[in-house]
N, CA, C and O atoms as a Maestro MAE file, in Angstrom:
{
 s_m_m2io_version
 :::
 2.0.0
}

f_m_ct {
 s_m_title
 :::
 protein
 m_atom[240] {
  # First column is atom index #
  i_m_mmod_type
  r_m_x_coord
  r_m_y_coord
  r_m_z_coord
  i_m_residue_number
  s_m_chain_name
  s_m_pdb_residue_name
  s_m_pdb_atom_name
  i_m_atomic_number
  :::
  1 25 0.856 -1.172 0.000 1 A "UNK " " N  " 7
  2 3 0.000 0.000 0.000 1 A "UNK " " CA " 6
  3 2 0.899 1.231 0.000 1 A "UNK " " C  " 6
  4 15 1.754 1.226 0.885 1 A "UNK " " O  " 8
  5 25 0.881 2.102 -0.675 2 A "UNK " " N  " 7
  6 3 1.689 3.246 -1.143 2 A "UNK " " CA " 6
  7 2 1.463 4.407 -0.114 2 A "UNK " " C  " 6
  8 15 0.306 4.436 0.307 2 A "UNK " " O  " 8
  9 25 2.045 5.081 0.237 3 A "UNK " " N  " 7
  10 3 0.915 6.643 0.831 3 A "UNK " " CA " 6
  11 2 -0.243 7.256 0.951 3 A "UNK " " C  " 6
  12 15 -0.925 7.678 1.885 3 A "UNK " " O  " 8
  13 25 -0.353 7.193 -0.763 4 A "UNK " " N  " 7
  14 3 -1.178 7.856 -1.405 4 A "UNK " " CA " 6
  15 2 -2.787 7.053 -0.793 4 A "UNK " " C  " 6
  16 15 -3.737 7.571 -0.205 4 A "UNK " " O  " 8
  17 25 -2.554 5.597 -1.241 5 A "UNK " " N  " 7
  18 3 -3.587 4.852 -1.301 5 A "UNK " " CA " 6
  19 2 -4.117 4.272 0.748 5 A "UNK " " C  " 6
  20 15 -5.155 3.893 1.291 5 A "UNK " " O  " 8
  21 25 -2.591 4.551 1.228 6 A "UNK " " N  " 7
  22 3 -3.360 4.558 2.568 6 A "UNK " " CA " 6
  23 2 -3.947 6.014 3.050 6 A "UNK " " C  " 6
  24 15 -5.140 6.057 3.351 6 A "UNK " " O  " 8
  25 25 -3.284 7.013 3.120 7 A "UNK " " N  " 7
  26 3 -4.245 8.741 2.605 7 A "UNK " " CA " 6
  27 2 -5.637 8.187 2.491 7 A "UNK " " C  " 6
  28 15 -6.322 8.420 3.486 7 A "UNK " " O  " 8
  29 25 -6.152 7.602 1.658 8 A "UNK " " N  " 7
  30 3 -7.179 7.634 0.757 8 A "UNK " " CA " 6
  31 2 -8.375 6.773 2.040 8 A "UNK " " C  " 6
  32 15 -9.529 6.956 2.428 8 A "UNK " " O  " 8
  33 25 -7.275 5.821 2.323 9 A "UNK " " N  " 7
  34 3 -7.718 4.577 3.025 9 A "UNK " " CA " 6
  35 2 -8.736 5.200 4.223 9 A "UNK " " C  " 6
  36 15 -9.957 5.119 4.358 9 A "UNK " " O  " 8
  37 25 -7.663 5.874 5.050 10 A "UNK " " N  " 7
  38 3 -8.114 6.758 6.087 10 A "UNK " " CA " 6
  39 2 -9.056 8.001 6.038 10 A "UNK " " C  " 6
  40 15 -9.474 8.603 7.028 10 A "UNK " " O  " 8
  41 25 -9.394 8.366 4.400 11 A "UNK " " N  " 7
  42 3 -10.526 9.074 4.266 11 A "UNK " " CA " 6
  43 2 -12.197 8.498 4.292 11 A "UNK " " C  " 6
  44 15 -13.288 8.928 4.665 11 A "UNK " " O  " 8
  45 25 -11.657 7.286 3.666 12 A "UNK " " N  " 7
  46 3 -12.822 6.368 3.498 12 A "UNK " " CA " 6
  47 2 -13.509 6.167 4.789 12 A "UNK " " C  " 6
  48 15 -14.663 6.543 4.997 12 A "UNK " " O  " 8
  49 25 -12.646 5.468 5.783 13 A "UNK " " N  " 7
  50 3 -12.463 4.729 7.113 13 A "UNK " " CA " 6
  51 2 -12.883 6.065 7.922 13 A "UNK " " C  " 6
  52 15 -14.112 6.079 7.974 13 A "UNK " " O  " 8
  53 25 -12.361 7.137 8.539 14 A "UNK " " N  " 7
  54 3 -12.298 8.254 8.843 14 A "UNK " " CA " 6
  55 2 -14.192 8.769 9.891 14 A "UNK " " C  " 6
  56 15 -14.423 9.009 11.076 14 A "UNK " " O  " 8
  57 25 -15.323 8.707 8.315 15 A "UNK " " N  " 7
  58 3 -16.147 8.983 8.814 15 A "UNK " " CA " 6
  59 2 -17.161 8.106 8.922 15 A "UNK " " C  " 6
  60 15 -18.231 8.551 9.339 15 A "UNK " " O  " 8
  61 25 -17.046 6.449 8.520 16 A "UNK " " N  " 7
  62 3 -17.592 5.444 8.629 16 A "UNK " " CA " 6
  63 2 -18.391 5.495 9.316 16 A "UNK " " C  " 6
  64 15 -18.064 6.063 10.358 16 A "UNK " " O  " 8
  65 25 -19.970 4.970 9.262 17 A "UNK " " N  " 7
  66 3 -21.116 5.252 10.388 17 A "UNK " " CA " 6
  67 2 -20.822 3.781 11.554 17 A "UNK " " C  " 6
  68 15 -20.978 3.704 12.773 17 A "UNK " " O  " 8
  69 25 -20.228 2.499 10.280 18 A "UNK " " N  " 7
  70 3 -19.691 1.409 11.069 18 A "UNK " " CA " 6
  71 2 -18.430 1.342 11.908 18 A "UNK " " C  " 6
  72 15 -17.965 0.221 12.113 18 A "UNK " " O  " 8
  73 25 -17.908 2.244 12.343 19 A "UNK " " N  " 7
  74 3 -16.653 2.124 12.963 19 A "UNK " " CA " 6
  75 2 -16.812 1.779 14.315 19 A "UNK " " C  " 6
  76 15 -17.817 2.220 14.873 19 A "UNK " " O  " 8
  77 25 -16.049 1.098 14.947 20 A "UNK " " N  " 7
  78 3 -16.204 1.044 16.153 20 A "UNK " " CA " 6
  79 2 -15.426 1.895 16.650 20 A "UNK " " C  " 6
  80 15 -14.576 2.528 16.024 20 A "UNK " " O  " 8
  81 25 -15.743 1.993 18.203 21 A "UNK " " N  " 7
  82 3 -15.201 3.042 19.123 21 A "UNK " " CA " 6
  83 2 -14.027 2.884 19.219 21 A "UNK " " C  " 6
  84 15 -13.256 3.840 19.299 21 A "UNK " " O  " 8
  85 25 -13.461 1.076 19.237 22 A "UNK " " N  " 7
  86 3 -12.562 0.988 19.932 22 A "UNK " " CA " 6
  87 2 -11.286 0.988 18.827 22 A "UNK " " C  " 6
  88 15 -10.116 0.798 19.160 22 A "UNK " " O  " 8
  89 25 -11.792 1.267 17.296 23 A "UNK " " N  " 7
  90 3 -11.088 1.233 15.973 23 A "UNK " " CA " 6
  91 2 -10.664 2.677 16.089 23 A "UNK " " C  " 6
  92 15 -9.483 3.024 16.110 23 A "UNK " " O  " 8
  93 25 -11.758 3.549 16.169 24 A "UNK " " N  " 7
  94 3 -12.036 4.793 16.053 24 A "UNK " " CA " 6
  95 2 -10.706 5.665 16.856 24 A "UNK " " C  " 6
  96 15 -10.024 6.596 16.427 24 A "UNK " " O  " 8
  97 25 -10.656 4.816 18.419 25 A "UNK " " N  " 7
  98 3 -9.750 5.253 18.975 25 A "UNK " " CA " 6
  99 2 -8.083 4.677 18.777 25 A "UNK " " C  " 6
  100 15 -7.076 5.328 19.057 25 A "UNK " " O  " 8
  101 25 -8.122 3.493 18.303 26 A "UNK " " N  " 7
  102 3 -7.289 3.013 17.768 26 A "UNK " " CA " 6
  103 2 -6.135 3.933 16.716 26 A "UNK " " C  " 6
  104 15 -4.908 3.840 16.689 26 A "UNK " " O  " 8
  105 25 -7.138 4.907 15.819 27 A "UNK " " N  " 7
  106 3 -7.003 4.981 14.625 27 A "UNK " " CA " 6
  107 2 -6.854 6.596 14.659 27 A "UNK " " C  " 6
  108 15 -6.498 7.189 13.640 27 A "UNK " " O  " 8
  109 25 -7.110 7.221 15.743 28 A "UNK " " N  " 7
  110 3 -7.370 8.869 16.148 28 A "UNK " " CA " 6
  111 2 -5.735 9.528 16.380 28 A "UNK " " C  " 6
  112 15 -5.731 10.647 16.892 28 A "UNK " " O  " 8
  113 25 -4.990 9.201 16.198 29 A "UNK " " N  " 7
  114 3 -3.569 9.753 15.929 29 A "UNK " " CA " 6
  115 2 -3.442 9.600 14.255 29 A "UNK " " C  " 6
  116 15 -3.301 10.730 13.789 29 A "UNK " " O  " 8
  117 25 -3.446 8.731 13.359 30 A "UNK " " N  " 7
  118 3 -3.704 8.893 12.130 30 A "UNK " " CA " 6
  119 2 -4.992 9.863 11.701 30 A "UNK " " C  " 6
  120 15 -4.838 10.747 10.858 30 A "UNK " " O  " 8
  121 25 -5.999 9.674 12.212 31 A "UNK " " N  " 7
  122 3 -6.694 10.671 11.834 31 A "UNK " " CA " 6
  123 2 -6.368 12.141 11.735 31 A "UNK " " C  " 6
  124 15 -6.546 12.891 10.775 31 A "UNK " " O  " 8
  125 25 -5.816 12.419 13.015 32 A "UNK " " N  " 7
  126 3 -5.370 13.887 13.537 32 A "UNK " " CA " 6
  127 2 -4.030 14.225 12.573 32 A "UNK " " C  " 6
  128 15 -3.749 15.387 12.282 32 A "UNK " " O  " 8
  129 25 -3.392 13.299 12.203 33 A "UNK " " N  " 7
  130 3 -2.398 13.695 11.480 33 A "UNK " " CA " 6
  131 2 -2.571 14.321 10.081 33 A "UNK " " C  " 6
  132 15 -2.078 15.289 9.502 33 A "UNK " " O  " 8
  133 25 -3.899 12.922 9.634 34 A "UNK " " N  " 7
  134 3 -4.413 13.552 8.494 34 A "UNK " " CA " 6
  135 2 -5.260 14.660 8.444 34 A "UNK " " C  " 6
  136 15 -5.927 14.860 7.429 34 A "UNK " " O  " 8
  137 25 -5.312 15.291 9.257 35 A "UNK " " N  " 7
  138 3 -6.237 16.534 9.301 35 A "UNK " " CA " 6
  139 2 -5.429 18.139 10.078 35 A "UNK " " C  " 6
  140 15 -5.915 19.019 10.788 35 A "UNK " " O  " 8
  141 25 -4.352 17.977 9.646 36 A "UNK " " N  " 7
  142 3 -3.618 19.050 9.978 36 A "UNK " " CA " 6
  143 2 -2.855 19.000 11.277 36 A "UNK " " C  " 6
  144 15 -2.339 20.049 11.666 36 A "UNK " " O  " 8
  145 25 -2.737 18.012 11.921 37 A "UNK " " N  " 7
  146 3 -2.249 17.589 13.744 37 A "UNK " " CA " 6
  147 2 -0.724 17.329 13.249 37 A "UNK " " C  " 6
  148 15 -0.422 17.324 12.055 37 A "UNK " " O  " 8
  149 25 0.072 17.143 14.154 38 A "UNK " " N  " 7
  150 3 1.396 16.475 14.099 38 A "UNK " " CA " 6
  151 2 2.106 15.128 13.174 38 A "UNK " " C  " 6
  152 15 2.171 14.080 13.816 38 A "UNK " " O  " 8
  153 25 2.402 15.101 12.367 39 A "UNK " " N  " 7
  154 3 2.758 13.878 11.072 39 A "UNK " " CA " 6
  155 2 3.383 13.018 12.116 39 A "UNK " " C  " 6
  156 15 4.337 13.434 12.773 39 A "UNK " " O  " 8
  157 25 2.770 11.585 12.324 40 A "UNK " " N  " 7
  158 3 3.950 10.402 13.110 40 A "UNK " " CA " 6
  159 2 4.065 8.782 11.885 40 A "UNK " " C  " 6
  160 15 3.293 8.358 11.025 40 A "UNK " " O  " 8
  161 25 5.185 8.375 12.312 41 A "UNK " " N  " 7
  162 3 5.236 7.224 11.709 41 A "UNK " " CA " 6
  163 2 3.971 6.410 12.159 41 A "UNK " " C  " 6
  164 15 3.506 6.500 13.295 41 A "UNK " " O  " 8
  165 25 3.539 5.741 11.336 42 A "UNK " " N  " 7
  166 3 2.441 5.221 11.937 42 A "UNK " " CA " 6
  167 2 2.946 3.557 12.063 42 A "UNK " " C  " 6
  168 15 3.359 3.016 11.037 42 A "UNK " " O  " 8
  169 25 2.894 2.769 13.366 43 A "UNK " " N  " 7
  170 3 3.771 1.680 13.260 43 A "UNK " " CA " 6
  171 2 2.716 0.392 12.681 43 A "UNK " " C  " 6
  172 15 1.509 0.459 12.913 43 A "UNK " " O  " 8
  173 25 3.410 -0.961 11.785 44 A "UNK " " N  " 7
  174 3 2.662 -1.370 11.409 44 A "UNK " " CA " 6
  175 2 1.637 -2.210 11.437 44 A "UNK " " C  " 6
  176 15 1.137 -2.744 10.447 44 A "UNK " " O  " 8
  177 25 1.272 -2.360 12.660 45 A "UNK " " N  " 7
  178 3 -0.101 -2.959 13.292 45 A "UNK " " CA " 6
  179 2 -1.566 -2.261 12.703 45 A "UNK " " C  " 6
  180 15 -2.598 -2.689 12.186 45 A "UNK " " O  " 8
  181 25 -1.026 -0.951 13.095 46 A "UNK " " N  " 7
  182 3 -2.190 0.458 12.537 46 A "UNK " " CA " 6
  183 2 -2.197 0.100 11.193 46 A "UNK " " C  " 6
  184 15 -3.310 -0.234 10.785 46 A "UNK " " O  " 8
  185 25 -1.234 0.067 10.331 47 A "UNK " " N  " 7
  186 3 -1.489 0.290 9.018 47 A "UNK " " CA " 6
  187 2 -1.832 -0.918 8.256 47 A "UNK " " C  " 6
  188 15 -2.335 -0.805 7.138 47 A "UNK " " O  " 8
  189 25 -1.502 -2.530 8.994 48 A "UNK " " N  " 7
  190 3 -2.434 -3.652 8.719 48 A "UNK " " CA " 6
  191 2 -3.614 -3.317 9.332 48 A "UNK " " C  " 6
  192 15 -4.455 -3.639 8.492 48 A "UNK " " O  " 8
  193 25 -4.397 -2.709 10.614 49 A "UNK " " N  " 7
  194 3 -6.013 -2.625 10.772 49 A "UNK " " CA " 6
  195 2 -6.450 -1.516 9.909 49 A "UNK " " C  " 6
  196 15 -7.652 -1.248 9.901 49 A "UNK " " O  " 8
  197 25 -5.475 -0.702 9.038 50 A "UNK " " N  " 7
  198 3 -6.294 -0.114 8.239 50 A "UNK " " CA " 6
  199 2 -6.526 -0.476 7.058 50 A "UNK " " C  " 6
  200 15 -7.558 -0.021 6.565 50 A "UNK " " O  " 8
  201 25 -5.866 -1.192 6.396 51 A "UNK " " N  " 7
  202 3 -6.111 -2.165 5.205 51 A "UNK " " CA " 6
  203 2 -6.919 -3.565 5.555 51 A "UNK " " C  " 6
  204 15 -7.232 -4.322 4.637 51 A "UNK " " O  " 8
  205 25 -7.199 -3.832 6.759 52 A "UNK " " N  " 7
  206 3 -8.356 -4.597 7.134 52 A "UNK " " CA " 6
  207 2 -9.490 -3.838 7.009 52 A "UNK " " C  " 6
  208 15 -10.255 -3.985 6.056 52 A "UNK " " O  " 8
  209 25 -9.628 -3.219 7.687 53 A "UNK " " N  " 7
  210 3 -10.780 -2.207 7.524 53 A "UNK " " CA " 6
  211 2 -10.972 -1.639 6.021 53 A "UNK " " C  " 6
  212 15 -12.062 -1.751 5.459 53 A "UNK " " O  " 8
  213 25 -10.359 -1.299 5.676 54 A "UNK " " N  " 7
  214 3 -10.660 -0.792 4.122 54 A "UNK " " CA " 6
  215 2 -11.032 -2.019 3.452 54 A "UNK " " C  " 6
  216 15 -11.689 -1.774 2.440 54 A "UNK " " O  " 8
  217 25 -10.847 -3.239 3.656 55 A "UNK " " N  " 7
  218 3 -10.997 -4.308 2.974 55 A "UNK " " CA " 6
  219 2 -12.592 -4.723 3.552 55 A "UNK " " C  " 6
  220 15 -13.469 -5.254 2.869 55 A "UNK " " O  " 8
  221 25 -12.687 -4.361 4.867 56 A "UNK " " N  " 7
  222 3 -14.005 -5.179 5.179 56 A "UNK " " CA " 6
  223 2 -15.685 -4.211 5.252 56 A "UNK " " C  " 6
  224 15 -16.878 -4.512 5.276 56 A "UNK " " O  " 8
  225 25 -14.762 -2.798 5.265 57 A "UNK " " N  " 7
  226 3 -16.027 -2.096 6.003 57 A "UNK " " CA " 6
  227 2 -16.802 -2.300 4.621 57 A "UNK " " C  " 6
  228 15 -16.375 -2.882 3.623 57 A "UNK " " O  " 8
  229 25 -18.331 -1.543 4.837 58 A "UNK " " N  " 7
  230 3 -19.231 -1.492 3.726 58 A "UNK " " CA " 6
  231 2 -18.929 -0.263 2.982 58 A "UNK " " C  " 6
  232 15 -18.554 0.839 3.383 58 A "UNK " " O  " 8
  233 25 -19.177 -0.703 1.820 59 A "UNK " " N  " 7
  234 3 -18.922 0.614 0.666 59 A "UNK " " CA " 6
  235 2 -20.655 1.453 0.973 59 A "UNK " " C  " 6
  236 15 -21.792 0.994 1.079 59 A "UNK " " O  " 8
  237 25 -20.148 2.681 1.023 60 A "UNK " " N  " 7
  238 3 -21.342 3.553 1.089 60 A "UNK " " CA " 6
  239 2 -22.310 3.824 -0.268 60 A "UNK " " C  " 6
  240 15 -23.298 4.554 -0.186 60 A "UNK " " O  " 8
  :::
 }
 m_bond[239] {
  # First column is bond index #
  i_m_from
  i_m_to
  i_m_order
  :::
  1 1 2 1
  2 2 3 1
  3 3 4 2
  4 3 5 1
  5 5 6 1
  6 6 7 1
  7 7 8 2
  8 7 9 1
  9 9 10 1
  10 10 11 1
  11 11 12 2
  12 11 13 1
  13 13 14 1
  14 14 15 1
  15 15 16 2
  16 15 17 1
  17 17 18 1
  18 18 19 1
  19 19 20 2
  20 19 21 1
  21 21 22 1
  22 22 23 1
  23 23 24 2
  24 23 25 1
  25 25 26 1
  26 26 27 1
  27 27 28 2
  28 27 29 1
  29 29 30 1
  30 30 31 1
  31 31 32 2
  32 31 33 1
  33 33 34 1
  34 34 35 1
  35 35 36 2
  36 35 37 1
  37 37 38 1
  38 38 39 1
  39 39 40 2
  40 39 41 1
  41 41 42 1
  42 42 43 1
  43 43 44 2
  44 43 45 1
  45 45 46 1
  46 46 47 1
  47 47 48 2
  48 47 49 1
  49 49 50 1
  50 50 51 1
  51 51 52 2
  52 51 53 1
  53 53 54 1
  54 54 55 1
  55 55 56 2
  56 55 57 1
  57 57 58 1
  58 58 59 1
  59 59 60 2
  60 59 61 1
  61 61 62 1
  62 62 63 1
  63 63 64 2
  64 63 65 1
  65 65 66 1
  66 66 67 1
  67 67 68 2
  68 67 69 1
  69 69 70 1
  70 70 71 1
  71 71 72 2
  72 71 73 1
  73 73 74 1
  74 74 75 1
  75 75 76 2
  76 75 77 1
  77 77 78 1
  78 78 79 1
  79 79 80 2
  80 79 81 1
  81 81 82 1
  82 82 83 1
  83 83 84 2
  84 83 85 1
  85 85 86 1
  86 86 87 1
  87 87 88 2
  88 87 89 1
  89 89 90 1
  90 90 91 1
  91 91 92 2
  92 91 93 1
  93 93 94 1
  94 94 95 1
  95 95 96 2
  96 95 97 1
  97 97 98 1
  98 98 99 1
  99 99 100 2
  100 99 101 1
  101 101 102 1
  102 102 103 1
  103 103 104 2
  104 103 105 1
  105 105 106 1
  106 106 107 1
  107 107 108 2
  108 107 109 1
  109 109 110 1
  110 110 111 1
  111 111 112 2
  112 111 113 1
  113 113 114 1
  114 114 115 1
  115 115 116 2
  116 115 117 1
  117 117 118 1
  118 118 119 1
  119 119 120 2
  120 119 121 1
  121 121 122 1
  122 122 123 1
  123 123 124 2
  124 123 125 1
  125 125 126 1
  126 126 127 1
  127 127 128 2
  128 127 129 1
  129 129 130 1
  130 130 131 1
  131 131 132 2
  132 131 133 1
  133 133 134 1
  134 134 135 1
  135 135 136 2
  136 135 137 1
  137 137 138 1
  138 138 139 1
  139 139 140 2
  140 139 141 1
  141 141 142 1
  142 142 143 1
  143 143 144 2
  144 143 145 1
  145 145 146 1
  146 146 147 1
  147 147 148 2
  148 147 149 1
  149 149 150 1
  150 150 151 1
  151 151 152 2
  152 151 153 1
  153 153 154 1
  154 154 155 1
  155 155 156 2
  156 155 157 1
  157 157 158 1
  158 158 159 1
  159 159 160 2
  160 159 161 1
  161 161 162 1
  162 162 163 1
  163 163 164 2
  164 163 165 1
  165 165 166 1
  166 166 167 1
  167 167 168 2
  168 167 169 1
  169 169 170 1
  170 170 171 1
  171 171 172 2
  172 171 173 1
  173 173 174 1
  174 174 175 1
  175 175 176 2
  176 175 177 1
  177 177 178 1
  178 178 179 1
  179 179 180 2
  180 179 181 1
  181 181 182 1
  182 182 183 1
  183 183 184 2
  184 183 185 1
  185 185 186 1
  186 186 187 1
  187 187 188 2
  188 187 189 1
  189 189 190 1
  190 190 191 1
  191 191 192 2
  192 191 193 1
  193 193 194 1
  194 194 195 1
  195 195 196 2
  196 195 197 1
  197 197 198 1
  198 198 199 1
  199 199 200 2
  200 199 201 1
  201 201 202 1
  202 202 203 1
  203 203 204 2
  204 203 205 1
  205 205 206 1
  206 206 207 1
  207 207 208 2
  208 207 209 1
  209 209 210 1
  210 210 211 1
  211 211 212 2
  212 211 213 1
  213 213 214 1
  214 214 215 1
  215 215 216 2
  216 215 217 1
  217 217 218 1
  218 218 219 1
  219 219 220 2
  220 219 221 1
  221 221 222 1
  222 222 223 1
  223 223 224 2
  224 223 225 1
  225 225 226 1
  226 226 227 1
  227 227 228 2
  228 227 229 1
  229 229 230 1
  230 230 231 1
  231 231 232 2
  232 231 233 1
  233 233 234 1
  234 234 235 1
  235 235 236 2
  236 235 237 1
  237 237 238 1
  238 238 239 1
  239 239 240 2
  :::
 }
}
């Protein structure tokens, strides 16, 4: 998964009505980053549950 396409990932994922809380919070340092907050490496546990999630949630 490239940048670009995890970027994208986390837009999708981001405002999901299915998210859980405990994803949601999981996932709220990438969020914040992507929305103007502090840029961090994101380590790769996060960035396999976000290509899970992009893989499982429902398409709107």
């Amino acid at each position: 998964m490239t940048n670009w396409q995890l970027w994208e990932a986390l837009r999708r994922i981001e405002h999901h009505r299915d998210l859980s809380d405990v994803d949601r919070n999981l996932l709220r340092p990438a969020f914040a980053g992507m929305n103007g907050g502090q840029a961090m490496r994101l380590p790769d546990r996060i960035i396999a549950r976000i290509r899970y999630l992009e893989a499982t949630l429902p398409r709107d």
